[in-house]
C-alpha positions in Angstrom: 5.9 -21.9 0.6 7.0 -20.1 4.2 3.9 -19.3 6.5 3.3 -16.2 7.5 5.1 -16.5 10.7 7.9 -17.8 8.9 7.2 -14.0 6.9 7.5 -12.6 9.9 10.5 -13.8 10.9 11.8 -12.3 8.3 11.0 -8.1 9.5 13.4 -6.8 11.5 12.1 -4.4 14.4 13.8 -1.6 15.1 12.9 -0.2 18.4 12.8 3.4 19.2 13.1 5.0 15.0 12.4 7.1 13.5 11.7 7.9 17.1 11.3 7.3 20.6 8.3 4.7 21.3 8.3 3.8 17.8 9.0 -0.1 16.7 9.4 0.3 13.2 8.6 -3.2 11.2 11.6 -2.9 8.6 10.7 -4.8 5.8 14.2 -4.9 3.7 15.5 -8.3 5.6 12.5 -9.9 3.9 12.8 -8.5 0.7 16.5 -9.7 0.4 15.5 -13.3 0.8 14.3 -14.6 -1.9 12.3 -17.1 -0.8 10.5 -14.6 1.8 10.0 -12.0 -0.8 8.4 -14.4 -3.1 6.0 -16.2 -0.8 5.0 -12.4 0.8 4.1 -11.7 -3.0 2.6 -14.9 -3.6 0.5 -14.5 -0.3 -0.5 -10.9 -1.1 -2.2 -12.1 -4.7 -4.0 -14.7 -2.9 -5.5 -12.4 -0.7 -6.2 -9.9 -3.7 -7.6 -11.9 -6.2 -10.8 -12.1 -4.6 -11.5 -9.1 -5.6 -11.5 -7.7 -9.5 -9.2 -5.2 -10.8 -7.7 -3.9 -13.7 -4.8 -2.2 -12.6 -2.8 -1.1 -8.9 -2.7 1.8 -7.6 0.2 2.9 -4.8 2.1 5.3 -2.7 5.4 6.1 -2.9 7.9 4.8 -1.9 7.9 1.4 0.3 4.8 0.9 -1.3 6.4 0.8 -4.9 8.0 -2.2 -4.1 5.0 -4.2 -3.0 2.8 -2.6 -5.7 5.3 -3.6 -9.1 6.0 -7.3 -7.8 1.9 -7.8 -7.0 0.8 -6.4 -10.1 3.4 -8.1 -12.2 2.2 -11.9 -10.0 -1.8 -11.0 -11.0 -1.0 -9.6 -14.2 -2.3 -6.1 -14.1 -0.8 -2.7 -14.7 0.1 -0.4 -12.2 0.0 3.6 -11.1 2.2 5.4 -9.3 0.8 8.3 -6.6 3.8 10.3 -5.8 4.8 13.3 -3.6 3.8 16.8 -4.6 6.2 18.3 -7.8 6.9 14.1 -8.8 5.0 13.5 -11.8 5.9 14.8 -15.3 2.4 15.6 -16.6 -1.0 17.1 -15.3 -2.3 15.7 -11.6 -4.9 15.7 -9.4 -3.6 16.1 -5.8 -4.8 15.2 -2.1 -4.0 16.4 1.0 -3.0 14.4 4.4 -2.1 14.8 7.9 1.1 13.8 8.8 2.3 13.6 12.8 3.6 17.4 12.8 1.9 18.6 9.8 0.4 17.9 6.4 1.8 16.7 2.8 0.3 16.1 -0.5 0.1 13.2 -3.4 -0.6 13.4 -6.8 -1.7 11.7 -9.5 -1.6 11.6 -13.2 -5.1 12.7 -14.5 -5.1 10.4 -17.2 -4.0 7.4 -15.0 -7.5 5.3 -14.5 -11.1 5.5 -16.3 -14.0 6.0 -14.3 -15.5 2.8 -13.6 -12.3 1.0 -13.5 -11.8 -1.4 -10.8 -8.6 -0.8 -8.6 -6.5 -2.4 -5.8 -4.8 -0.2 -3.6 -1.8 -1.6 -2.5 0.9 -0.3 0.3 3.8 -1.9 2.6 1.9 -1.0 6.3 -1.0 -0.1 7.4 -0.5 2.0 10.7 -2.5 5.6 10.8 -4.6 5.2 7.2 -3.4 8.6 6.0 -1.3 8.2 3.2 -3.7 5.3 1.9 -6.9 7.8 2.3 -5.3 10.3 0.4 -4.8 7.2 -2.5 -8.1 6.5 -2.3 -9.7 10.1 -2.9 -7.4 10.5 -5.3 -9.1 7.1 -7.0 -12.2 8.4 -6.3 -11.5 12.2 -7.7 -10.5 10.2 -11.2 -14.2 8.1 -10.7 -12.5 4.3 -11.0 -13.8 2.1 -7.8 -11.5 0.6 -5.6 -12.1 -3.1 -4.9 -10.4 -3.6 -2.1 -7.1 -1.9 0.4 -4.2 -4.6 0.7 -0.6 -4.2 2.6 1.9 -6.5 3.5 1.8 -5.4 7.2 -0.9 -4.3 9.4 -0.4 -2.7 12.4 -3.6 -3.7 14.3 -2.2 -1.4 17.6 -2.5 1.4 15.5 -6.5 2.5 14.6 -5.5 3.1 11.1 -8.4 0.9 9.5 -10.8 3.2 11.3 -9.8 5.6 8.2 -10.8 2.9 5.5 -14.0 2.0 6.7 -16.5 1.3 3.7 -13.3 -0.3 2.3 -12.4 -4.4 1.8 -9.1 -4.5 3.7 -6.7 -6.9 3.5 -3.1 -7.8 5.2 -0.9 -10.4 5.1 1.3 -9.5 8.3 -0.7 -8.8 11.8 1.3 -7.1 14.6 
C-alpha cells in the first residue's frame, strides 16, 4: 500500500487559485490513480474505525467523493449535507461564514436518529466552517458525532480551532 508521502505525491498544488496567496491542494491527480485513490480510502478507514458509527455524514461537493468511497470501505450508510434549495424534502439548515460573506447547508430532517453515532467526513480541513456547520446540523438532529476525518489537513490554517471538543483525524498534513 503507498505511504502517505507516496499520497502526497499524488496532489497537485496549484499556486495562486482560486486566488492570489492561495496554494490550493488539488486532489483530482490522486483520485485518478487507482492505486492512490485506494490506499487514501484504505488509510482514511484505518484512521476512522477507531471510533463507532453507524452512518457518514458530509458536505457537498469534494467531500462527496471521500464520504461514498469511506462509507462504502467500513460498510456504513451515508448522508448528504447540501447547499441551500438542494434537497428534495424537509431540512434543517445552518449558517457559515464564508471569506466575503455567509452561505447555508441543509439537511434532510429525517436523515439520522438521535443517539446515532456519526463520522463526519470531508476532503480538507483549512478554516473549519463548512464542517461546523455539518456538525450543528448533527447536533440539531440529536445523533453524536464520533469523530471529524478529512483526507487533507491544512495544519497552516487554524481551522481545528473550530472543532475543538471534537476527535479529529487526517490523513494528509501540509
Amino acid at each position: 500500500m503507498l505511504s502517505c508521502e507516496e499520497l502526497k505525491a499524488r496532489i497537485r498544488e496549484v499556486p495562486d487559485w482560486p486566488e492570489p496567496g492561495i496554494s490550493f491542494k488539488d486532489i483530482t491527480p490522486l483520485l485518478r490513480d487507482r492505486e492512490a485513490w485506494r490506499a487514501a480510502v484504505k488509510r482514511m478507514a484505518d484512521l476512522c474505525r477507531p471510533f463507532p458509527a453507524e452512518a457518514i455524514v458530509a458536505p457537498e461537493a469534494r467531500g462527496f467523493i471521500v464520504a461514498s468511497a469511506l462509507a462504502y470501505e467500513m460498510g456504513l450508510g451515508w448522508v448528504p449535507v447540501r447547499k441551500r434549495g438542494k434537497l428534495p424534502a424537509a431540512t434543517l439548515a445552518s449558517e457559515y461564514k464564508l471569506e466575503y460573506g455567509a452561505d447555508v447547508l441543509e439537511i434532510h430532517r429525517d436523515a439520522l436518529r438521535p443517539g446515532e453515532k456519526v463520522l463526519v467526513v470531508d476532503d480538507v480541513l483549512a478554516t473549519g466552517g463548512t464542517v461546523a456547520a455539518t456538525l450543528d446540523l448533527v447536533r440539531q438532529l440529536g445523533a453524536e458525532v464520533s469523530a471529524v476525518a478529512f483526507l487533507i489537513e491544512l495544519t497552516y490554517i487554524p481551522g481545528r480551532e473550530k472543532l475543538a471538543g471534537y476527535e479529529v483525524v487526517s490523513l494528509l498534513k501540509y
